[in-house]
C-alpha positions in Angstrom: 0.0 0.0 0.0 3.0 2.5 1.3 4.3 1.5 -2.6 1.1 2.5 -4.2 0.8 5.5 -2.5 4.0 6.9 -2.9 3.4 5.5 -7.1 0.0 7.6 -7.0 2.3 11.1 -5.1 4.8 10.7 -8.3 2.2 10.6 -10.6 0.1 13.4 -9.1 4.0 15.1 -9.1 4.4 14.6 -12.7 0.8 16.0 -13.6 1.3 19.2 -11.3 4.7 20.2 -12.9 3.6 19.6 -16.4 0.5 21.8 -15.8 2.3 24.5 -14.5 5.1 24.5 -17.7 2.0 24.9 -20.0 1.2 28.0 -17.4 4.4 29.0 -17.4 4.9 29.0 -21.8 1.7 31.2 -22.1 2.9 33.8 -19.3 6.3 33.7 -21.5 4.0 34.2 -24.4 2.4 37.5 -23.3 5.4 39.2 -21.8 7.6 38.6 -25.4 4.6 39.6 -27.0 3.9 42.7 -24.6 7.4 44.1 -25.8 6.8 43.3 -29.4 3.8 45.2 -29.3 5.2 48.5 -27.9 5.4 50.0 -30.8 2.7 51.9 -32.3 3.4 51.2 -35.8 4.3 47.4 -36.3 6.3 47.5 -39.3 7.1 43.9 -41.4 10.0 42.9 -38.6 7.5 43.4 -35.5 5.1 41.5 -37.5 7.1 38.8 -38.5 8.6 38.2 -34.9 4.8 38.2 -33.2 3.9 35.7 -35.9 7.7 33.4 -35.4 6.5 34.1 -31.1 3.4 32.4 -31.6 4.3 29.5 -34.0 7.0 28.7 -31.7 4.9 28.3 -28.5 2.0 26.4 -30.1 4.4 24.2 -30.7 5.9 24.0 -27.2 2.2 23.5 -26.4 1.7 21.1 -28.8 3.5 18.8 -27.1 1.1 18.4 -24.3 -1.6 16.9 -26.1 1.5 14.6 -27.3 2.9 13.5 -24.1 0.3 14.1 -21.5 -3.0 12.7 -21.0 -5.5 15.2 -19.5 -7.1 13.8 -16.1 -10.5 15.3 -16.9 -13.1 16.2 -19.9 -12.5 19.8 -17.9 -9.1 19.8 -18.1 -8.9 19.5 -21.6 -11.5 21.9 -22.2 -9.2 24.7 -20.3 -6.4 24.0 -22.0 -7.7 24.2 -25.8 -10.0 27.4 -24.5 -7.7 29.6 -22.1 -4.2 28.3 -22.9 -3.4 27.5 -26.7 -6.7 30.0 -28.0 -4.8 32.5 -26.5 -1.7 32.2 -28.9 -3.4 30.4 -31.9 -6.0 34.3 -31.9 -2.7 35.7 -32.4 -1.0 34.0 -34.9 -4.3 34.0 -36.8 -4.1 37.9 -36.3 -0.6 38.5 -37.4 -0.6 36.5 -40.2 -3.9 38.1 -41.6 -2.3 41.5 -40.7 0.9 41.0 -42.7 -1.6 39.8 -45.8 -3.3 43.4 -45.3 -0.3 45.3 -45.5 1.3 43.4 -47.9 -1.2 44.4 -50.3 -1.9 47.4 -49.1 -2.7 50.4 -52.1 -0.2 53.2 -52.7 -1.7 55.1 -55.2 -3.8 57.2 -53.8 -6.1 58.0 -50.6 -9.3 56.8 -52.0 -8.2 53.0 -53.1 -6.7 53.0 -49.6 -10.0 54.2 -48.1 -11.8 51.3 -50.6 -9.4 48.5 -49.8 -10.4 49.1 -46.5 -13.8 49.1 -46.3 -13.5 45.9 -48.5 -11.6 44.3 -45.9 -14.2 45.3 -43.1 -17.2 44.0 -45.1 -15.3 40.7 -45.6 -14.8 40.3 -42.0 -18.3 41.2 -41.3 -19.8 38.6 -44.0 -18.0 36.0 -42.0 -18.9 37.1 -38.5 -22.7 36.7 -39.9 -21.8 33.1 -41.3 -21.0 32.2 -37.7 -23.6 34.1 -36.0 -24.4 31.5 -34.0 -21.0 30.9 -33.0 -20.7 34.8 -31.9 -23.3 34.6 -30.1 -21.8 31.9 -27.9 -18.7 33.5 -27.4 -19.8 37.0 -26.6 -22.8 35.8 -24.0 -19.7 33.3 -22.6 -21.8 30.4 -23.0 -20.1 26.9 -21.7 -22.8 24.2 -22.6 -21.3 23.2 -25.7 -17.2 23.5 -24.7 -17.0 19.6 -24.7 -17.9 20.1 -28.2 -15.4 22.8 -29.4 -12.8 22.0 -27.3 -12.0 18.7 -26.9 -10.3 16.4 -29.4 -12.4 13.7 -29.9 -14.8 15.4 -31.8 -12.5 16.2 -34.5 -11.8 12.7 -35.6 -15.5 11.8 -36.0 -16.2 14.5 -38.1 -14.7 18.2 -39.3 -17.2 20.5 -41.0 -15.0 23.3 -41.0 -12.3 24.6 -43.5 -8.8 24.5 -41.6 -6.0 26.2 -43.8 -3.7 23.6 -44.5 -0.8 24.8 -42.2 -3.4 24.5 -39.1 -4.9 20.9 -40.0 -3.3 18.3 -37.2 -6.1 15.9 -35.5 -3.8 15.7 -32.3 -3.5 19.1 -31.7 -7.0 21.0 -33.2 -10.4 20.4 -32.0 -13.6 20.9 -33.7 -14.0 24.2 -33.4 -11.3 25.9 -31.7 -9.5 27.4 -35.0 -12.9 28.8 -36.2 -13.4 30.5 -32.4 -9.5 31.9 -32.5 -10.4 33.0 -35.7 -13.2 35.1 -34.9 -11.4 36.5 -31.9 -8.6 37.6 -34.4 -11.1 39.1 -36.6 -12.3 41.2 -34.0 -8.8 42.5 -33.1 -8.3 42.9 -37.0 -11.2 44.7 -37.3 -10.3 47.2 -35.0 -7.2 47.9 -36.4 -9.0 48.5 -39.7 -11.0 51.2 -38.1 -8.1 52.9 -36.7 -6.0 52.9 -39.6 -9.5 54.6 -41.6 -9.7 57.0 -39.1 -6.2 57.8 -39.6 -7.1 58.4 -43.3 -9.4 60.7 -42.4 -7.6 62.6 -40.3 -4.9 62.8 -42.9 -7.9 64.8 -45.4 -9.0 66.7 -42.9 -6.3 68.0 -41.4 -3.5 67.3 -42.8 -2.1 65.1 -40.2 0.1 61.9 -41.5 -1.9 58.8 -42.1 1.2 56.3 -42.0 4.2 56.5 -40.2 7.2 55.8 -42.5 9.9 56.2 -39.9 12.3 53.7 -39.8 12.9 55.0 -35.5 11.9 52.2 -33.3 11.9 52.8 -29.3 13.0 49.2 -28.2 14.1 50.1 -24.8 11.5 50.5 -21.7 8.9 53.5 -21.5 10.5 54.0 -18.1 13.8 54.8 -20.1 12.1 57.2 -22.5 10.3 58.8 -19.4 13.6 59.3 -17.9 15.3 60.7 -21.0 12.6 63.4 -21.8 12.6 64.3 -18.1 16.2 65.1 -18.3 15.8 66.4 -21.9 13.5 69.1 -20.0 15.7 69.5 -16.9 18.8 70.4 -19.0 17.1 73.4 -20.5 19.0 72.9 -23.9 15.3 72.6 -26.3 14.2 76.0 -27.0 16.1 77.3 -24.7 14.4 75.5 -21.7 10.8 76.9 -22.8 9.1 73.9 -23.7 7.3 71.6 -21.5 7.3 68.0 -21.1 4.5 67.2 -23.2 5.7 68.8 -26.1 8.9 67.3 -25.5 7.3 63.6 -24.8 4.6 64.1 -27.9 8.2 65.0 -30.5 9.5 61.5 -29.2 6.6 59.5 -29.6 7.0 60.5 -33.1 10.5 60.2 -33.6 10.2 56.6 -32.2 7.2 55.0 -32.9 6.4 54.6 -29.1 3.0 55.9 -27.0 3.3 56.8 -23.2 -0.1 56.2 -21.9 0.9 58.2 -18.2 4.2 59.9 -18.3 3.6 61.2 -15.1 2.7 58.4 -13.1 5.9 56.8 -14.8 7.6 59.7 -13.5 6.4 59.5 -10.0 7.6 55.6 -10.0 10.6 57.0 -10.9 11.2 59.3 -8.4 10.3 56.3 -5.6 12.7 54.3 -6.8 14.9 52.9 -3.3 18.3 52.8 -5.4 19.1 55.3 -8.2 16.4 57.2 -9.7 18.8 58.0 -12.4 19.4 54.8 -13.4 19.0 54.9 -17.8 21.0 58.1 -17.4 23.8 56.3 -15.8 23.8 53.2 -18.1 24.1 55.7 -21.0 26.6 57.3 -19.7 28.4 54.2 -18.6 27.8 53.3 -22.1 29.3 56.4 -24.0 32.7 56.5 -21.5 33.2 52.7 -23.4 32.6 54.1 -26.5 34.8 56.6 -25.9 37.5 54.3 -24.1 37.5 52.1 -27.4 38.6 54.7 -29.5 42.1 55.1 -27.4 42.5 51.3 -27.8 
């Protein structure tokens, strides 16, 4: 009995730690993709590494449905709805996104304005094909999860297109593609409104509708915060006359970056237990090695 036991501790071991790495790869997930994401225009590069991100972690969690046999219907069911949808929405996103700009009309503002809205009524045709399943998703229905999230049902029967790269009976279930598909639209959809609106602030006032700026902010907003705090304490733009915002609204532009609440950033800043200088130093730090290389 003391044998049995300890087998059935190892076992319940070997389930706990394997159900914490699949935690563990999708917190990994959102933090890369949290700093991919920073910037405000994703060019080609930002989108290619959000779509490399999520094929590479579908397939780390690919391997779970490999190697390890749920314990429950329930268990399964959470994994294919809260873990992998998570990252399969995104790759589904990203890759549609790079097709949108990829194709994207340079001519002129109205076939922009057209390709568009031809986009948006595409996405809309399909969200009324799948009304039904919309309708589940938005009202967060559950009575039909063993159905659309478990594997099983796949290998009876598959009514729904897969694109080819997606189709593998171990790892899809019946419906979950379609759902993270839908969720993707959404996000896509979105994105189309905000690039339109962009377009029509670029007729109506002049202001630019794409940012062609090669400039990418790839360190912390924390950094930036500090840098145009002690762009404005130095007193050496316009002769010390203009004020943060103007300062902070220059490098937003300049580097493809949006702060949200410079001055809460600031205030964490200014509680920080160590140095509150602390980008400042490391770019000093930095410059005096330049510097020292050059005597070398």
């Amino acid at each position: 009995m003391e044998y049995l036991a300890l087998g059935f501790n190892i076992l319940n071991s070997y389930r706990n730690v394997k159900e914490k790495e699949y935690i563990d790869v999708l917190n990994s997930f959102q933090k890369d993709l949290e700093i991919i994401e920073k910037v405000e225009f994703m060019d080609f590069s930002y989108i290619h590494k959000a779509i490399v991100l999520c094929r590479k972690t579908l397939s780390k969690l690919k391997k779970y449905t490999v190697l390890y046999e749920f314990d429950t219907i329930e268990e399964e069911i959470d994994f294919f709805k809260n873990y992998k949808s998570k990252v399969l929405k995104n790759l589904i996103y990203y890759s549609e996104l790079r097709h949108i700009e990829s194709q994207f009309p340079e001519l002129s503002i109205n076939s922009q304005r057209d390709y568009i809205l031809l986009k948006e009524q595409k996405i809309k045709k399909f969200f009324k094909k799948f009304d039904f399943l919309m309708q589940y998703i938005n009202l967060d229905l559950t009575n039909l999860d063993e159905l659309f999230f478990t594997i099983k049902p796949i290998k009876e029967t598959c009514s729904y297109e897969l694109k080819p790269g997606y189709i593998d009976a171990s790892f899809y279930t019946h419906h979950d593609f379609l759902i993270a598909k839908i969720k993707a639209y959404g996000k896509l959809l979105e994105y189309l409104k905000l690039k339109f609106r962009s377009i029509d602030d670029f007729m109506r006032y002049g202001k630019p509708m794409v940012n062609n700026k090669t400039l990418h902010w790839t360190g912390t907003k924390t950094q930036l915060t500090e840098l145009i705090y002690a762009l404005h304490a130095a007193k050496t733009i316009n002769n010390g006359k203009t004020d943060i915002v103007e300062i902070q609204r220059e490098l937003e532009s300049i580097f493809n970056i949006k702060l949200n609440d410079i001055y809460k950033i600031y205030s964490e800043i200014k509680n920080r237990q160590k140095s509150q200088t602390k980008f400042l130093e490391e770019m000093i730090e930095g410059l005096m090695n330049e510097i020292n290389k050059s005597y070398r």
